[in-house]
C-alpha distance (Angstrom), angle and dihedral (degrees) to the residues before:
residue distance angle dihedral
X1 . . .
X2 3.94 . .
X3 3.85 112.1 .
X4 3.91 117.5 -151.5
X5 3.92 121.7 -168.4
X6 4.10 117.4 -173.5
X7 3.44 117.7 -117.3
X8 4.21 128.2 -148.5
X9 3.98 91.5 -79.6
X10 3.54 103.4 62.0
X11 4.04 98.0 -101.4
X12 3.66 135.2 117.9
X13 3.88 109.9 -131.1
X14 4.13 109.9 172.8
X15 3.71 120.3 -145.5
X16 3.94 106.2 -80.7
X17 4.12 82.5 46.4
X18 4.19 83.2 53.6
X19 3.76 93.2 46.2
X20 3.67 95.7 54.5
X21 3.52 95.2 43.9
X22 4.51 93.6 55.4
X23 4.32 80.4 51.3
X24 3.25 96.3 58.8
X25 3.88 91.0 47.6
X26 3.63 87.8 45.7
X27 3.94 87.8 57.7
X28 3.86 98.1 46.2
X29 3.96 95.8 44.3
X30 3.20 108.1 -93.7
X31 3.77 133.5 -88.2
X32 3.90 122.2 -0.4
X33 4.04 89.4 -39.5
X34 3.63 92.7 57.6
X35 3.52 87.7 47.5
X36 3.77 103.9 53.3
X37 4.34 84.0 40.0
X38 4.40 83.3 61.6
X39 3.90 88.3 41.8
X40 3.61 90.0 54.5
X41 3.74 101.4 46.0
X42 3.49 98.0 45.2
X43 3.89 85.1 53.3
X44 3.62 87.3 51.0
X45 3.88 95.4 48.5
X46 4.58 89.9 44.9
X47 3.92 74.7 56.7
X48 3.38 103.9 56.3
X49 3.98 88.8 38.5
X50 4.09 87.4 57.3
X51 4.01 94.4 50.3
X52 3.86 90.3 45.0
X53 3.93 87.5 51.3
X54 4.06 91.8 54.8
X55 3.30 140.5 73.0
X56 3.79 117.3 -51.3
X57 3.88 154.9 175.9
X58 4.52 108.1 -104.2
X59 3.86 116.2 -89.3
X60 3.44 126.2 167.7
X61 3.64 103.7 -83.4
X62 3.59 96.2 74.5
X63 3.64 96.8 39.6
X64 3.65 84.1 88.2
X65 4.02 93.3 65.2
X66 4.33 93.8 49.3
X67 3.57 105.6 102.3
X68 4.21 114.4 -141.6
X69 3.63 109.1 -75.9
X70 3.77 131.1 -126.9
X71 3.74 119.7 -107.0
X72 3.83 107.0 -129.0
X73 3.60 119.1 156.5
X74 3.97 125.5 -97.6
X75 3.95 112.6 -79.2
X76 3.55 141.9 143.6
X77 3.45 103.4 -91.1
X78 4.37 126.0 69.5
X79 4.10 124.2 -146.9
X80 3.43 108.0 -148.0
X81 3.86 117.7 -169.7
X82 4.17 135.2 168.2
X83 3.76 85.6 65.7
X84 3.86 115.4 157.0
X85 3.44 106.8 -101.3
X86 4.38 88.7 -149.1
X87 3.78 84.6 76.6
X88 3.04 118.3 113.1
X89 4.03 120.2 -141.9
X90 3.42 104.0 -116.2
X91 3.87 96.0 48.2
X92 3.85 92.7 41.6
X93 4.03 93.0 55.4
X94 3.71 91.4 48.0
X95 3.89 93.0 48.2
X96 3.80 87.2 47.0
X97 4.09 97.8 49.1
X98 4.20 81.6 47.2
X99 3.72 96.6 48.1
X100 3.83 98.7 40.5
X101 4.05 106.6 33.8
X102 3.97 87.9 70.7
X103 4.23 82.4 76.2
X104 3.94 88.5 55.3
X105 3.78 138.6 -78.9
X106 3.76 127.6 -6.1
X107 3.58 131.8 -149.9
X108 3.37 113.1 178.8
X109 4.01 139.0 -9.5
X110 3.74 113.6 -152.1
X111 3.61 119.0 -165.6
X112 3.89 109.1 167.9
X113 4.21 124.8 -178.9
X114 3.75 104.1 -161.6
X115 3.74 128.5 -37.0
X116 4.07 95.7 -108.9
X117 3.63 105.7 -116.0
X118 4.17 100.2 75.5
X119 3.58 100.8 -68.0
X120 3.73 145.0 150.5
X121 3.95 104.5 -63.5
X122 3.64 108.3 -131.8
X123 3.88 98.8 -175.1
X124 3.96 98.6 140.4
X125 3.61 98.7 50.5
X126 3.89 142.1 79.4
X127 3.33 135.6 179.7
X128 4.58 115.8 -145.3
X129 3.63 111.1 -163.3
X130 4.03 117.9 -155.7
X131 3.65 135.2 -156.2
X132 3.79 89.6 -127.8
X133 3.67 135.7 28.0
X134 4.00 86.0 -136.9
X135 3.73 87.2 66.1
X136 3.80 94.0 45.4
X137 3.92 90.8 51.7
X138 3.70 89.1 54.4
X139 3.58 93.2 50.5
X140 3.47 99.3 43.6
X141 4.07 88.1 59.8
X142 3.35 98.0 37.3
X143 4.14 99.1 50.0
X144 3.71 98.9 23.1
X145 4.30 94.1 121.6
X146 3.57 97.2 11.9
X147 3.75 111.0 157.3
X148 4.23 102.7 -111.1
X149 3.59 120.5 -173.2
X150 3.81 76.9 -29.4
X151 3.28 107.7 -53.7
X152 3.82 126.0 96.6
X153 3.67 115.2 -98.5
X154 4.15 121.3 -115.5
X155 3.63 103.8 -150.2
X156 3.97 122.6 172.5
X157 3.90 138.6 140.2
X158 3.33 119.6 -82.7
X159 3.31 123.4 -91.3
X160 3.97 101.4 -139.8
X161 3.95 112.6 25.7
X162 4.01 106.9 -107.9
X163 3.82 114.4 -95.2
X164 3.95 85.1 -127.6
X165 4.39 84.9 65.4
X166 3.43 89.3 30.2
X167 4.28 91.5 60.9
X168 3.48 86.8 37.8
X169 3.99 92.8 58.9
X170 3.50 99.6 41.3
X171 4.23 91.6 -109.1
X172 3.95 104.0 104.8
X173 4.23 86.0 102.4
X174 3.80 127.4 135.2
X175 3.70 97.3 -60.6
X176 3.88 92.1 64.2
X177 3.97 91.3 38.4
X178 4.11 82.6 59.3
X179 3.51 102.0 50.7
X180 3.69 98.1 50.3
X181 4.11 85.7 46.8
X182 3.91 85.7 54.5
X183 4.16 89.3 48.0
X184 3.78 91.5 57.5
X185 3.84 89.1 34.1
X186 3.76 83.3 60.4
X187 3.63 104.5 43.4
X188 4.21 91.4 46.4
X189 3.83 81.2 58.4
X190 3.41 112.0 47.1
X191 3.23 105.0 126.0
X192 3.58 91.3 51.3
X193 3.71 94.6 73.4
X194 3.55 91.9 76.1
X195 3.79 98.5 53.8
X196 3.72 132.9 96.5
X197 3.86 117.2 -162.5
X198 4.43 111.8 -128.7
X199 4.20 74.9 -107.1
X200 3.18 101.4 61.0
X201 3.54 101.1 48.6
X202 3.47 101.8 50.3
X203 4.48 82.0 49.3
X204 3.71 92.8 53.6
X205 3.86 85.5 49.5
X206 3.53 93.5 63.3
X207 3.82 103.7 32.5
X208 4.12 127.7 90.4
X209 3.81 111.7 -111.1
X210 3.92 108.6 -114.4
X211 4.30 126.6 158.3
X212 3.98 86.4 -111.2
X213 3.52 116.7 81.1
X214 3.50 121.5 -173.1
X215 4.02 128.0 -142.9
X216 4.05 114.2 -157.0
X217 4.13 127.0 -171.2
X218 3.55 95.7 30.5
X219 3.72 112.5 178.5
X220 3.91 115.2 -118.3
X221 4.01 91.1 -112.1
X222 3.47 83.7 56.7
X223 4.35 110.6 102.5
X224 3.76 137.0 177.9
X225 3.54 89.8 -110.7
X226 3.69 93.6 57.3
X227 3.87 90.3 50.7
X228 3.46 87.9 44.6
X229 3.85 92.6 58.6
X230 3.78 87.8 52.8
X231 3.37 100.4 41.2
X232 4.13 99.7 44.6
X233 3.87 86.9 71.1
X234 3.91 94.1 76.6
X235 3.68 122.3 77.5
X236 4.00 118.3 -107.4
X237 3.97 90.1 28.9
X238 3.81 106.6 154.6
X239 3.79 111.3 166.8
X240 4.43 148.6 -36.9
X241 3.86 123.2 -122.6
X242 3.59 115.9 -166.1
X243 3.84 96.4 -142.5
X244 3.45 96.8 -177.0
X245 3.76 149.4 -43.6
X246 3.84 99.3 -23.6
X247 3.30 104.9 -13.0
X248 4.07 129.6 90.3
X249 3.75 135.2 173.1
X250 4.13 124.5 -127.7
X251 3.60 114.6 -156.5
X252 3.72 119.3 -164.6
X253 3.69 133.4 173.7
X254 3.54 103.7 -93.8
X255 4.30 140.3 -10.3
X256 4.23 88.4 -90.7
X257 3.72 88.6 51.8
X258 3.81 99.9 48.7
X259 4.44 92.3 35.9
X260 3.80 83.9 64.8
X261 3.85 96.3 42.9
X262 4.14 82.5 54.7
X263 3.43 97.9 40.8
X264 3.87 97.2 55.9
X265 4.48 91.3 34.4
X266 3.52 103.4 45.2
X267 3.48 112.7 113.8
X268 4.34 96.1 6.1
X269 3.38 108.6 157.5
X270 3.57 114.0 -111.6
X271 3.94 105.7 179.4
X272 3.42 123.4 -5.7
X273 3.93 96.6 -88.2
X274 3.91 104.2 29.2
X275 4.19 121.9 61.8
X276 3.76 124.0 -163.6
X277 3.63 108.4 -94.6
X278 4.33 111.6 -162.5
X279 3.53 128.3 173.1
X280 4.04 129.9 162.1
X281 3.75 111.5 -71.1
């Protein structure tokens, strides 16, 4: 037979009912002490959650997430990358100047979101450009997998020194003033890439496969950098030689390699009267 007893409340609890109810006290402390001792820790442990959730310094639990970096060598100026793309601009350059002028001075923080015409979007990235490259080496260690607006960080050197050093130095010449030309060259002409010209194919038909290409009728604007630029995008690219007066050689690594390469140049408009013309060297 089950015995009940009432309790202050009003309710009828029976004796395995009672039993549960003294562990449960037994587990939280006891009484209004125990109570305010499992208030506090749980407060404690909500704020230890809330400081793991923010910003912080790299450990090894999000070294899993960072991606292998590029190898670029040491300048002035930082890529960052794995940036939350929620940001908004304003609030991302001012948490970047905070977070990086502790390593020494900073010139500028770019932070771009597409270039307006159709291009690549580059939300997620920034560039920070230093006075020194001693201060961008220290930064680079230091911040390299810091946790930002909770995401691990991406920071490398730049690959191309900023125009803003490269004015400053003395080194913004003709060389730079071509590769950007080639950029935009590139982006205008997208589409082109994946094109081949009635000429071509019926050239590639009747040509041996071979990891050199070459490119004939070049116009005279036309440089190695520039085919470099377009060229660098395919896997296995090695190197342009300028052979001679409108015409250049491609080497890639092997016949697979260069077949794409052809396949998705031939016939890419270069101005707007003269088309890249590539066959098997």
């Amino acid at each position: 037979m089950v015995r009940y007893k009432k309790i202050p409340n009003g309710l009828t609890l029976n004796n395995q009912s009672n039993t549960k109810i003294r562990e449960a006290r037994g587990r939280s402390g006891g009484g209004k002490g125990g109570g305010d001792r499992g208030r506090r820790e749980e407060g404690k442990k909500r704020g230890r959650r809330r400081k793991s959730a923010q910003q912080g310094p790299y450990d090894a639990m999000t070294d899993s997430k960072i991606k292998p970096q590029p190898n670029f060598p040491p300048n002035q100026t930082l890529y960052l990358s794995n940036i939350d793309w929620a940001v908004k601009k304003p609030q991302l350059k001012r948490s970047l100047l905070s977070l990086f002028s502790r390593h020494g001075k900073v010139l500028d923080v770019i932070c771009l979101r597409g270039n307006g015409s159709g291009g690549k979007c580059l939300r997620g990235q920034a560039w920070v450009i230093f006075d020194s490259q001693a201060a961008a080496t220290q930064a680079l260690t230091a911040e390299r997998g810091f946790v930002f607006f909770g995401r691990p960080l991406m920071v490398n050197y730049s690959a191309e020194t900023s125009d803003r050093i490269a004015k400053r130095n003395g080194t913004y010449g003709q060389k730079t003033k071509e590769k950007r030309a080639a950029k935009r060259m590139m982006e205008e002409t997208e589409e082109g890439c994946a094109k081949k010209s009635k000429t071509a194919e019926s050239n590639q038909g009747s040509d041996t496969p071979s990891p050199i290409l070459l490119a004939k009728d070049l116009p005279d604007e036309v440089t190695s950098v520039m085919l470099e630029m377009l060229f660098r995008q395919y896997g296995g690219y090695k190197e342009v030689k300028m052979v001679d007066k409108g015409t250049a050689t491609i080497e890639f690594g092997n016949e697979t390699e260069a077949t794409t390469a052809l396949k998705g140049l031939n016939g890419f408009k270069l101005t707007t009267s003269a088309t890249l013309d590539l066959t098997y060297g």
